[in-house]
N, C-alpha and C positions, 0 to 999 in steps of 0.2 A: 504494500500500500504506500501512496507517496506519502511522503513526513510533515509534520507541520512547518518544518521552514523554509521546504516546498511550495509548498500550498501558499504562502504567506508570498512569497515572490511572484507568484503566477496571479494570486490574486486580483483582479480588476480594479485600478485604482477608485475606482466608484465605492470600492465596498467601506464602509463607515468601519469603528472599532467595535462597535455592538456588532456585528455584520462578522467580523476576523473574531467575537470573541467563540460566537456559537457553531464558527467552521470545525474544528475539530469535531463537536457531536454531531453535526451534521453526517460528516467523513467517516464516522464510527458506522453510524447504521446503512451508508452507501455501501461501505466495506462487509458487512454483513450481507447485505441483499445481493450485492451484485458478484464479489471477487471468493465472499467464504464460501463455507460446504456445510451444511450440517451434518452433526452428529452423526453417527454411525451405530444403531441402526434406527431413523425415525419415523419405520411405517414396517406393515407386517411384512415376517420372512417367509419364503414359501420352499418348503422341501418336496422334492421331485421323485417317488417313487417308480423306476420304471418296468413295473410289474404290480398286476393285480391285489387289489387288497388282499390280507393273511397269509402272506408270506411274510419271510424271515426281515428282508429289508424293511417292507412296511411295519412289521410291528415294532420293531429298534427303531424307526422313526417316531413313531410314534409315544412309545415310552420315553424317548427323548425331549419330543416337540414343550411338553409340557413344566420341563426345567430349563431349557435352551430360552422359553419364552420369561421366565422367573428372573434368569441370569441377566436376558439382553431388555428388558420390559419395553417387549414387543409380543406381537402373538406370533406363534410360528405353525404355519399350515401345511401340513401333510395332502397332496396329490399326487393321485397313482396315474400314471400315463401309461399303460402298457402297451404293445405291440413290437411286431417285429423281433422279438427273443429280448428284451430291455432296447434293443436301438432308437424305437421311435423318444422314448422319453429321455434320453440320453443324447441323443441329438438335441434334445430342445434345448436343453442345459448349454450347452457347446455354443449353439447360437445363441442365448440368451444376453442379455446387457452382464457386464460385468461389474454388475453394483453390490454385491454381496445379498442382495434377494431374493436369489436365484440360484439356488443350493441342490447339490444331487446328489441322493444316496446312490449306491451303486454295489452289488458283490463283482464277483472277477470277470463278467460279463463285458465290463468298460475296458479291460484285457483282452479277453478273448475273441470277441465278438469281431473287430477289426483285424485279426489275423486266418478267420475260418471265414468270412463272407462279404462276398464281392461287391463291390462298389460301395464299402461304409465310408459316410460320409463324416466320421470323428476317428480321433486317436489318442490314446491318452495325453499326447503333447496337447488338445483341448481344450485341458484342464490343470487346475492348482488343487494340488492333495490339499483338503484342511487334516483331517486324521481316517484312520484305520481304527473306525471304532469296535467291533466287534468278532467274534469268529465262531462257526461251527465247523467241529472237524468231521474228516469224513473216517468209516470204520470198515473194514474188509471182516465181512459177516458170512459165514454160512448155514448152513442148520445144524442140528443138535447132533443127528445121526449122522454128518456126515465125516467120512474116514481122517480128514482132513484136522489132527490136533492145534496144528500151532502155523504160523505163518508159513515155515521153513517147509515143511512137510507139503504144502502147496507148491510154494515155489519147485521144489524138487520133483513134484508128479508134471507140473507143468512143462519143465523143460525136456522131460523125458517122453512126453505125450502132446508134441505141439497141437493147438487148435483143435484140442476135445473138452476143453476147459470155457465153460462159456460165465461172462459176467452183467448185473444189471445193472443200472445205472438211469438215474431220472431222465436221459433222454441225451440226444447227442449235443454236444460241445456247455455240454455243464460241468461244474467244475468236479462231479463222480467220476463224469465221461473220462475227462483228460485226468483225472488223478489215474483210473485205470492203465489209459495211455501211457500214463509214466510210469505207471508199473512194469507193463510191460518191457519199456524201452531201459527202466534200470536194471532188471532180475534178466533181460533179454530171453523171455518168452512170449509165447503167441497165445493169447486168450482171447476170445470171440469179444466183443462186445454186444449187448444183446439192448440197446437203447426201450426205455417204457416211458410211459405220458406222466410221467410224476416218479415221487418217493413212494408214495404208499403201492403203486402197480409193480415198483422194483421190489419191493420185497415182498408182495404175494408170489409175483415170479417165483424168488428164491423160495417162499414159502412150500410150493405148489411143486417143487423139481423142478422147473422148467428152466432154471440155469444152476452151476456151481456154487456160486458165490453171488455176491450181492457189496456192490461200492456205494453207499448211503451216508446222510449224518447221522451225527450219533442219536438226535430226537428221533429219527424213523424207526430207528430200531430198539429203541430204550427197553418197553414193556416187554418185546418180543425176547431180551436180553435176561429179563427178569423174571420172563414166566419160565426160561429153559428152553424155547422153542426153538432158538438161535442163536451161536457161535460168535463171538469176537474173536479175532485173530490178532487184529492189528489197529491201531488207529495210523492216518496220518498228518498226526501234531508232530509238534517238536516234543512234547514231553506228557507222562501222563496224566490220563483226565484223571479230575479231584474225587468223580461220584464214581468211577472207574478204573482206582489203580493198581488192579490184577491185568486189566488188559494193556499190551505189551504199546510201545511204537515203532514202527517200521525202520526207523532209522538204532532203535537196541538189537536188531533182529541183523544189521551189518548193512544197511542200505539207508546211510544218512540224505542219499539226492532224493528220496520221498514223502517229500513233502506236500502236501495239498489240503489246502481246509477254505470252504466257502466265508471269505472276508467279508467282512461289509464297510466301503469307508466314503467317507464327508468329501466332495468335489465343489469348487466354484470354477467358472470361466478363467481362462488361462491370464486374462488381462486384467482380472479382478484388482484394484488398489493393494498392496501389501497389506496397511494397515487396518483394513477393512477383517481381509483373509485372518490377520492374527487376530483380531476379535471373537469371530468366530470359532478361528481353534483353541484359543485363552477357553471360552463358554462350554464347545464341547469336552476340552478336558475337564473344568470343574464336574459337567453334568455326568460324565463317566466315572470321578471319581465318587461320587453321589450315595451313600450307602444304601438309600430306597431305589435307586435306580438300577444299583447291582445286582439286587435280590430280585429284583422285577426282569431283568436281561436272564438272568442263573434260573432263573425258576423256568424258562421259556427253551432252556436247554441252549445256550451262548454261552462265549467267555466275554468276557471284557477286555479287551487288549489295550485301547485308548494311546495310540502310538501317534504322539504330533505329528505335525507339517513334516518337519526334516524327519524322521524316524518314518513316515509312511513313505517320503519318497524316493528314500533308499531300500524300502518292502515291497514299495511298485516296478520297482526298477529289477530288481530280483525274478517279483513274477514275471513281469514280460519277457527279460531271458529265457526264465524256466519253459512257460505257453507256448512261446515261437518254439525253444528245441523242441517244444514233445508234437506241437502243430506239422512241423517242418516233416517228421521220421513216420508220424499216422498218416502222411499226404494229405494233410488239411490246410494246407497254410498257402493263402491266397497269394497268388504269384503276384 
């Protein structure tokens, strides 16, 4: 803004001293109206689910929306935009203004999705990670009866028996699909993949015999774990679950590159103001650290991971390596 003794020399010798005393206030509320910004944030946020209500992203938005709006006192609105496997509403996000707004939850779709199909119109360059707020892992499941004790004892029939070993998974290019995928490409065995319209059709498959195994989260298969009716072998987390530490990780089993667990994390437009961005991750970190908001994420069968800006965009960076190798070796990976 110019200075008052600026202003004082530019002044029209016309202007009286009464005139020069009230230039300053004057100059105060021009500077407000025309050169400042307001606040950050002073109208409602809207977060962008890009899939159907009661799914995993929509309800961690949700359980969030309602502290995220305590923290920022603003209201913050949850809209599901599905279509297209998450693309359509994840594109909106991408073109949207970059005023901090215009928020998108996302699991590894915002990954995946640009390297298995043609002509997408985003990429995560997009986007500014705010956090990696939550995670479900996923668990290599089979049934009760079958011969199959421990991870090893698979792997070992598989590579002896390529392509008689079939596995489900919620459908193709989910993140079961390509943990499978990388199963395969790290143990380098051949397992069918056997793609169903959900979690709950993947594991009646498995249920039913109709495949070996079963690559699910750990919510699809909990009760089924609990009645006895089905097998853990493996998860693959980094370490093990809290309500589940007899089942093993894939990476104690000798095979640290298997890693896969359905993330879910905070996106704004790539252009977003910085300082905008760290309000929002300042907000979702308190709201993740939140003790009601823990036990409402935990109870729903998530971890809490709550990993800022810099620590998600060295986790995203990871995955997208990880996705392209395992997209590139399944032939999925859009020339």
């Amino acid at each position: 803004m110019i200075g008052w003794s600026t202003w004082k020399l530019l002044a029209p010798r016309t202007c009286g001293p009464l005139a020069l005393m009230f230039l300053p206030l004057l100059l105060s509320f021009m500077g407000t109206a025309v050169w400042g910004q307001e606040a950050y944030p002073s109208k409602p946020i809207q977060i962008t689910v890009p899939y159907p209500p009661g799914g995993t992203s929509d309800l961690t938005a949700r359980i969030l929306s309602a502290k995220l709006g305590e923290l920022l006192k603003q209201s913050v609105v949850v809209v599901n935009k599905p279509g297209g496997g998450g693309a359509l509403g994840i594109q909106t996000i991408a073109a949207a203004k970059p005023d901090g707004y215009s928020v998108l939850t996302s699991p590894p779709g915002i990954v995946i999705v640009p390297l298995i199909t043609p002509r997408t119109a985003f990429s995560l360059r997009d986007f500014t990670p705010v956090s990696i707020a939550v995670s479900t892992p996923n668990v290599i499941t089979v049934k009760s009866d079958s011969p199959f004790k421990t991870f090893e004892e698979l792997i070992e029939y598989a590579r002896k028996n390529p392509g008689k070993l079939n596995f489900s998974s919620a459908g193709p290019g989910t993140t079961p699909h390509f943990a499978g995928e990388l199963i395969k490409l790290e143990t380098k065995t051949n397992i069918t993949h056997v793609p169903m319209g959900g979690e709950a059709p993947a594991v009646a498959g498995l249920l039913g015999g109709h495949v070996e195994l079963s690559l699910v989260s750990i919510g699809a298969v909990q009760k089924h774990l609990q009645a006895g009716t089905l097998r853990a072998l493996a998860t693959t987390y980094h370490k093990r679950l809290k309500d589940w530490p007899d089942v093993p990780t894939t990476k104690e089993r000798g095979y640290p590159g298997i890693l896969a667990v359905a993330w879910h994390g905070y996106f704004v437009p790539a252009k977003t103001p910085p300082d905008v961005a760290k309000k929002l991750e300042e907000a979702l970190a308190t709201a993740l650290s939140d003790q009601g908001v823990i036990a409402l994420i935990e109870k729903a069968g998530m971890i809490v991971e709550n990993l800022n800006a810099e620590a998600a965009a060295r986790f995203l960076k990871e995955e997208e390596e990880r996705w392209t190798r395992v997209a590139r070796a399944a032939n999925m990976l859009v020339p």
